[in-house]
N, C-alpha and C positions, 0 to 999 in steps of 0.2 A: 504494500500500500504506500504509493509516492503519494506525497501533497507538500505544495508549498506554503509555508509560515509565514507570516508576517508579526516578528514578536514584537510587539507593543512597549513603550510609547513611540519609540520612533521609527516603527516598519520596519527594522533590522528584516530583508531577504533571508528565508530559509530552506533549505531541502526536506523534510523528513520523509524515510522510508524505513517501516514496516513490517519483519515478515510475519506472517502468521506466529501469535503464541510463541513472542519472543521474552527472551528472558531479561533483560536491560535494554535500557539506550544507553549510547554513547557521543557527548557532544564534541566538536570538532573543533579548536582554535588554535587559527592558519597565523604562520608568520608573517612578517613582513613584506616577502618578495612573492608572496602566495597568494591565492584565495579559496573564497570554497569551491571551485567547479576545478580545482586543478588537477591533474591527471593522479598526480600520487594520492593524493587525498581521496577522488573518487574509486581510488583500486583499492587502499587499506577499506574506505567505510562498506565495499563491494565486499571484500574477504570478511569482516564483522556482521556483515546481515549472513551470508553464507555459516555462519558459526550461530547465529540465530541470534543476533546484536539489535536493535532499533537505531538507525544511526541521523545526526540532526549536521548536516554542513551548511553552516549561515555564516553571513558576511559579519563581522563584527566592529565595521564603523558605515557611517552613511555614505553615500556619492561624495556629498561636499566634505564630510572628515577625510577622508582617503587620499584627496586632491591636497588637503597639507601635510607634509611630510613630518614633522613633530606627532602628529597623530597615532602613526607606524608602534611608535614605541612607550605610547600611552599603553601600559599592561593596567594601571590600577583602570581606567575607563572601562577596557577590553574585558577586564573579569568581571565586572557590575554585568557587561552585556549577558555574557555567560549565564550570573544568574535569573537576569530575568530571560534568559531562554528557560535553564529550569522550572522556574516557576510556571511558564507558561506550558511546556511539556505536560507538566502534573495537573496544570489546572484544564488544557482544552485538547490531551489526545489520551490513547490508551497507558501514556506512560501512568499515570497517578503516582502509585507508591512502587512503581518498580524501583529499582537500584538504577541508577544512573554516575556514568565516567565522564573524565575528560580526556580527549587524544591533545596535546599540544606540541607542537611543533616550531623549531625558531622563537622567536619573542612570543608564539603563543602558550607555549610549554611555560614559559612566566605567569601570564594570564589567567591559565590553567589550576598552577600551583596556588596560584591568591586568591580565586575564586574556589576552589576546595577549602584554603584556610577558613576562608567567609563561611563558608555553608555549612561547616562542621556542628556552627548552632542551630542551625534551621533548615537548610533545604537536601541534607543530606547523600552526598556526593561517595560515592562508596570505591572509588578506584582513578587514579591519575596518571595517564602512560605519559612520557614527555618523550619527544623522537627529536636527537638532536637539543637544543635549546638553550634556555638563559635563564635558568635556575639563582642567577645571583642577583635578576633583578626582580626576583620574589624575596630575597632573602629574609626580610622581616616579616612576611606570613609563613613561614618556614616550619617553624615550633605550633602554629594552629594546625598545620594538615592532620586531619586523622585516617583518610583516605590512603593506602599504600602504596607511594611513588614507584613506578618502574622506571629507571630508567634507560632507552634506547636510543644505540648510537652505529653510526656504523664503524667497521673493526678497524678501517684504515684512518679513523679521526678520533677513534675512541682513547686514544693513551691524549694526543694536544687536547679536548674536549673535556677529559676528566681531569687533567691539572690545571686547567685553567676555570672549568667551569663548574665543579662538584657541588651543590649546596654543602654548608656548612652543618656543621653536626646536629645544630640548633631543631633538622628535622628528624623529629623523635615518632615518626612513624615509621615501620618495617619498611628496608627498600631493597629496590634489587636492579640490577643492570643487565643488560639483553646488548648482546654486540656482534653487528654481522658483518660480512663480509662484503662491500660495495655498497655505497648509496641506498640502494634500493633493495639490497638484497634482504632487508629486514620484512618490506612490505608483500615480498615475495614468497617469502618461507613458509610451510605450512606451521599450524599452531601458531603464527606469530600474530 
């Protein structure tokens, strides 16, 4: 079941699909140089419905954010969106009280991790992959995540990646690291 979203107040564009009698959604926020309709993006959220995932790829600034560049790297804005995609998930489709993730990727993998720290008191966010990312400019919602970070990298960036980019120890939720070989070959792999 595709339909597109419009999450409210400001018509943030959205995809959601569907499958039958799925067991979570999963919300999608894209980095920088990305969007939601990008190729990688639409193969992971395609391999997550296949695994019986719900998956929500929305743009998370308007036409006219997007056109200033400062915008890009607004994470605290970017995670506000996030939540009211949640909220809106739970209040006008089948998600209600499913479990619901975040996939984030590049500066969205920040966005990601802030808007899990947020929801840990209210809209309950159950799992946070970050592919790639910028984990240090979440750093101060770090220690709220209660969601279990995974983090994924791929194998030829993962050693530069992890010493420059590791969250600090500060998050005191279970983590774990997933590291594949090429670019893509994460989104590729079965189980992944």
């Amino acid at each position: 079941m595709e339909t597109t979203l419009y999450i409210p107040p400001l018509g943030l564009a959205g995809q959601f699909d569907a499958p039958a009698d799925f067991a979570a959604a999963v919300i999608f926020a894209h980095g920088t140089s990305s969007g939601r309709m990008s190729p990688r993006n639409l193969r992971v959220a395609a391999r997550l419905r296949e695994a019986g995932f719900a998956t929500l790829l929305m743009d998370l600034l308007t036409e006219k954010e997007r056109s200033d560049p400062a915008n890009q790297f607004d994470v605290h804005r970017q995670s506000e969106r996030l939540l009211l995609a949640v909220r809106h998930l739970r209040a006008t489709t089948a998600v209600e009280r499913k479990p619901i993730g975040f996939f984030g990727a590049g500066s969205g993998a920040a966005s990601a991790l802030i808007a899990a720290g947020r929801a840990a008191e209210h809209d309950g966010v159950g799992a946070v992959v970050c592919r790639g990312g910028r984990p240090d400019l979440a750093e101060e919602w770090l220690n709220a995540v209660a969601a279990p970070p995974c983090w994924w990298s791929a194998a030829r960036t993962h050693r530069r990646w992890t010493s420059t980019t590791t969250p600090s120890p500060g998050c005191t939720a279970p983590r774990r690291w997933k590291s594949c070989r090429g670019p893509d070959a994460c989104s590729r792999r079965r189980g992944s």
